[in-house]
C-alpha positions in Angstrom: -126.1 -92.8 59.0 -126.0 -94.8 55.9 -128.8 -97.3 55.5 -129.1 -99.6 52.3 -131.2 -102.5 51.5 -130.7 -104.7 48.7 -132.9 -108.0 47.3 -129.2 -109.6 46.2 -130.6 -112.6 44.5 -128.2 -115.1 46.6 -125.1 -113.1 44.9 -126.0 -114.1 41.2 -125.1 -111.1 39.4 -126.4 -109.9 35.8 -123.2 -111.2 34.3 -124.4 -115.1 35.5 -121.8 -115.1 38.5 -122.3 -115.5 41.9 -120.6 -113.3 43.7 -120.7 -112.5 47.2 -117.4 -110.6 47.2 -118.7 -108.2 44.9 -122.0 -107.6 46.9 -120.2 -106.8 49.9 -117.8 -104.5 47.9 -121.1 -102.8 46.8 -122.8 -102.2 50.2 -118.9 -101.2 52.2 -119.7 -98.1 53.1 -123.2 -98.4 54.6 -123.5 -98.2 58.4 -127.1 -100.8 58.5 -127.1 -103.2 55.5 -130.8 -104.7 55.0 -130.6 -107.7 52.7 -133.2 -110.3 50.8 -132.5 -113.1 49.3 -129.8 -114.7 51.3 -129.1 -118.7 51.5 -127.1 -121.4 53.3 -126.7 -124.6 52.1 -129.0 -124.0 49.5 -128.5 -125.0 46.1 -124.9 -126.3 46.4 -123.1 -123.2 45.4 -120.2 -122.1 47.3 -119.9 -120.8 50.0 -122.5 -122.9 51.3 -123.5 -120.7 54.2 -123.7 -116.8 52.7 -124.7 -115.6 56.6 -121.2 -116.4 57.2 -119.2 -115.4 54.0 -120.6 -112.0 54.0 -120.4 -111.6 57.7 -116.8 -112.6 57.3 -116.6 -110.0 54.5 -117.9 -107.2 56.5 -116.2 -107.4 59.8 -116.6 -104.0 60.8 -121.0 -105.0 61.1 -122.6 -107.0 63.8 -124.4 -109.9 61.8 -128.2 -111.2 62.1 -130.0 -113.5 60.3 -133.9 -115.0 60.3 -134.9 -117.7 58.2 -138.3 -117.5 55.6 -137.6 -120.9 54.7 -136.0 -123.9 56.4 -135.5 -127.0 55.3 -134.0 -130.7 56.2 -131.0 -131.1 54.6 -130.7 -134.9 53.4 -127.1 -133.8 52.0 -126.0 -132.2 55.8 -129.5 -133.4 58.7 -127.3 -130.9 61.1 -127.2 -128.3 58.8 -130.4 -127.1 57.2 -131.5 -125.6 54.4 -132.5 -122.2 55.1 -132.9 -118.7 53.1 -134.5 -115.3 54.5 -133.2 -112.0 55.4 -129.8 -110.8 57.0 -128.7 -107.4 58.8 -126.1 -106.1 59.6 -124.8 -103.2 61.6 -122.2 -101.1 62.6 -124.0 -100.6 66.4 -125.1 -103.9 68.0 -127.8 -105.6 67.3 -129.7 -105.2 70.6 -132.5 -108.2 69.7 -134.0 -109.9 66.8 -137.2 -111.2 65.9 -139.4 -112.1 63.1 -143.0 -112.7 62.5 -144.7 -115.2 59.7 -146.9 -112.9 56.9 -150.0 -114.2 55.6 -149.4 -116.4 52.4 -151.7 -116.8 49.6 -151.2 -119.9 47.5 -151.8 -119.5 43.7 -152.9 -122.1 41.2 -150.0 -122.4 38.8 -147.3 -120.6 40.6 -144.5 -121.1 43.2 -145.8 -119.5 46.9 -143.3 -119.2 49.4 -143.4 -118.1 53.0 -143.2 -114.1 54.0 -141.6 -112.9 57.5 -141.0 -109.8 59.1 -137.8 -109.2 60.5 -137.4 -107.2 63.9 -133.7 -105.6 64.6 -132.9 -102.9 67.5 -130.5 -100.8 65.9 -127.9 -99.9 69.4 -127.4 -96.4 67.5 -125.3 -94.4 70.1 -127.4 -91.4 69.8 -130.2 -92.7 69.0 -131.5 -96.2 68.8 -134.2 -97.6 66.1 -135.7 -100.5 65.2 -134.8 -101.7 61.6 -137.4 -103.6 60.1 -136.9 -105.7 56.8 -139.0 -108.0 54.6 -139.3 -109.7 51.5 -142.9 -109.9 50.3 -145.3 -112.0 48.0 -143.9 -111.7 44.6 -147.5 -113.1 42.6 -150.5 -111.8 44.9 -151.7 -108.0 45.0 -154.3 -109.4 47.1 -151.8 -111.2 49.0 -149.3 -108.3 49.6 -152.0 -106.0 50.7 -152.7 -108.4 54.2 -149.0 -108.7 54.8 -148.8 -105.1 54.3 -151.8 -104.4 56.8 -150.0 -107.2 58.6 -146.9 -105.3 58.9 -148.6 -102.1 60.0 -150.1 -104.1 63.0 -146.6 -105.8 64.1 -144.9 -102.7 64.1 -147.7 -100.4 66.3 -147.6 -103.5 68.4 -144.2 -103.6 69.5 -144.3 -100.2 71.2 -147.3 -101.6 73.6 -145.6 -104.7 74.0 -142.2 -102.8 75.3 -138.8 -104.7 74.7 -138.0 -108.0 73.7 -137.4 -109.0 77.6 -139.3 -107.0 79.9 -139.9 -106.7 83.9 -141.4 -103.5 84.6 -142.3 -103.6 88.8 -140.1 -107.3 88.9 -137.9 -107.2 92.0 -133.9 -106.3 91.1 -133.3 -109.3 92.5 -135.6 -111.4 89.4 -132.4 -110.2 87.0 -129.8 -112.4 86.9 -131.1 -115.2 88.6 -131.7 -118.5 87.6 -133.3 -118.7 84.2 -133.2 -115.5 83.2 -129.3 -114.7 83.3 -129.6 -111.2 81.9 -128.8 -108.1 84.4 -132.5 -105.5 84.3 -129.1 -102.8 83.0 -129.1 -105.0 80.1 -132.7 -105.2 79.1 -132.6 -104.2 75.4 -135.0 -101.4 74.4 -138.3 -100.5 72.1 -137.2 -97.6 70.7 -140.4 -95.8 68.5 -138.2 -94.7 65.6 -138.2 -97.6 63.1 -137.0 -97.8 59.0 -139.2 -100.2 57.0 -137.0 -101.6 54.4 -136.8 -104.7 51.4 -138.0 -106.3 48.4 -142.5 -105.0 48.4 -142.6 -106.6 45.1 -145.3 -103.2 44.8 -144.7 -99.7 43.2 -145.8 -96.2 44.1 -149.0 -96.8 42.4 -149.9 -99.8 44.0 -152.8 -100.2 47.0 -150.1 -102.0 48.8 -148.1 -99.0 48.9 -151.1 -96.6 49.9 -151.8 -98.6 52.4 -148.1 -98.4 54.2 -147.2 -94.6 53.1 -150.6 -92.9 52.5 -153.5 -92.1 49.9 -152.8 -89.5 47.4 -154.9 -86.5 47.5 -155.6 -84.4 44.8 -154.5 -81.2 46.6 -151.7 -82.4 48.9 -150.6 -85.4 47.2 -149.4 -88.2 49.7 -150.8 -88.2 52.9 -148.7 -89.9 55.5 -151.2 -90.5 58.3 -149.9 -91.2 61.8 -148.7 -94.9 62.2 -147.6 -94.8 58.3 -144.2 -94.5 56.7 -142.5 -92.2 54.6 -140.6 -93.3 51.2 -136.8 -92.3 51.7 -136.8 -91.6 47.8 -139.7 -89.6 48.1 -138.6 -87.6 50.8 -135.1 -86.9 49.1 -136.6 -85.2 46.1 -137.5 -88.3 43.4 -141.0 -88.8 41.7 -142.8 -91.6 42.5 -142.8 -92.5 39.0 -139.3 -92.4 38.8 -136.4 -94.9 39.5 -135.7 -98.5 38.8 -135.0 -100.5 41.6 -135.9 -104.3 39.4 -135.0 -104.1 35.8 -136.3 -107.3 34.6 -135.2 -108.8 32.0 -135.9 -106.6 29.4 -139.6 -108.1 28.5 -141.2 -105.7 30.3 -140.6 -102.3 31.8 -138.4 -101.8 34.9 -140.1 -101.5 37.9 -139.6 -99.2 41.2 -140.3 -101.9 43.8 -137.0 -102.2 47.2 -137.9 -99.4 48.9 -136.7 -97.9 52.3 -139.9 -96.4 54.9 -139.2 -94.8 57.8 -141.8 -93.8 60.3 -142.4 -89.6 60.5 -140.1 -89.4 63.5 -137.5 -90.0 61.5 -138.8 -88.1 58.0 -136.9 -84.9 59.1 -133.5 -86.4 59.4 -133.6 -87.8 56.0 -130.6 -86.0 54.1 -130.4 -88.5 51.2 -131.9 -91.2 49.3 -131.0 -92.8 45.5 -130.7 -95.9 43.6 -127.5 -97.5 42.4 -128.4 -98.1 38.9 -124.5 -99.2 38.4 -124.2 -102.0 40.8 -124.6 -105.3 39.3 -124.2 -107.9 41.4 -127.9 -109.1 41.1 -131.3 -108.8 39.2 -132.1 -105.3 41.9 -130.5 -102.0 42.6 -129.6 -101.3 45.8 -131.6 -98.8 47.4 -129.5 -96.0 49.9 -130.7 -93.5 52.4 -128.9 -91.0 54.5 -129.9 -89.8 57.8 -128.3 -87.3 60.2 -129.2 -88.9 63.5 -127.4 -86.2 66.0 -129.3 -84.6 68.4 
């Protein structure tokens, strides 16, 4: 299973272009596509609505999308503003969520909202959640309680069992009524989940500690229960290595999209790089490969 996540910038590539084509032909091949920085209706580019053009562009991939930001549109009132995060999948989508991070506002700086973003992955063999965010790009302070935040959701969801639950309701409760969904239906909580996005935080940040470990002097990162794994880590790079945000060439380039995935799934890891040749907006893609058969 091919997993990438990529911060595409709403398609505006280093050349200037925006190009939504050329992020789709980027991501073909991956089976779960994790993706920041998507708009519709934004800034009066076309197409207007990038949940649909890359949806259309990817057929083969059920399509999600959750909103960070939404707006009236004075231009279109029944057809807001919006821009967030998008997945999509080869396996259904089984339900989607998403969860507000705390915010932080900064004297002197733009703030903008934070979410989490819940997706059950139907994997045939082996279903997982897919998480993906996009977090505060100003505020160490800031990142570290939406990290802790994040921690919290994601432990949370296993006690709090599937998106529609009835455990003990009669048969006869599904179906009925309001609730027109068959108990056969009810989606799952798998435990197996893949942390992925734009942390705006390296290796060597707290923020990072805090979601994949401290580093000991004797057994360097410690991923404690309830923590994640780095895919890149796991696959043989440095922490100190890689450029996922290059900047723009007034400082140095920073490692900071990364893809997490909880220690159930460590061992199935098989790959994990960065696509320093794709260009199709200020990040690199970030890949992982994981061999999910029994």
């Amino acid at each position: 299973m091919r997993v990438v996540t990529y911060n595409i910038q709403w398609g505006k590539g280093r050349d200037g272009r925006v190009d939504l084509d050329r992020i789709a032909r980027t991501m073909a091949t991956a089976d779960v596509i994790a993706l920041q920085e998507v708009e519709r209706r934004w800034r009066g580019i076309s197409p207007a609505d990038q949940v649909a053009r890359l949806a259309a562009l990817l057929p083969d991939h059920h399509p999600a999308f959750c909103a960070a930001v939404d707006f009236h549109n004075p231009q279109e009132p029944a057809n807001r503003q919006q821009y967030g995060l998008m997945v999509l999948s080869r396996w259904p989508i089984l339900s989607v969520r998403s969860w507000p991070l705390p915010r932080t506002t900064v004297l002197g700086q733009i703030s903008d909202p934070s979410i989490l973003m819940e997706c059950v992955i139907g994997h045939p063999l082996r279903p997982f959640r897919l998480y993906v965010t996009h977090l505060n790009w100003v505020s160490a302070r800031c990142r570290m309680r939406q990290a802790e935040a994040i921690l919290r959701l994601v432990a949370e969801a296993i006690d709090e069992g599937p998106l529609i639950s009835g455990p003990g309701a009669p048969d006869d409760e599904f179906g009925a009524d309001w609730m027109m969904i068959a108990r056969t239906d009810l989606p799952p909580m798998p435990a197996p989940a893949i942390l992925t996005g734009d942390f705006n935080m390296t290796p060597a940040s707290p923020e990072y500690a805090a979601l994949c470990g401290p580093v000991s002097p004797w057994y360097g990162r410690l991923v404690e229960a309830g923590l994640f794994a780095d895919a890149l880590t796991l696959a043989g790079m440095k922490e100190d290595e890689g450029i996922t945000f290059p900047g723009d060439g007034t400082a140095p380039g920073e490692r900071i999209d990364h893809i997490l995935t909880t220690p159930d799934l460590a061992p199935r890891l098989r790959e994990g790089w960065i696509d320093a040749e794709a260009d199709g907006s200020d990040h690199q893609p970030v890949w992982a490969v994981f061999d999910m058969a029994d």
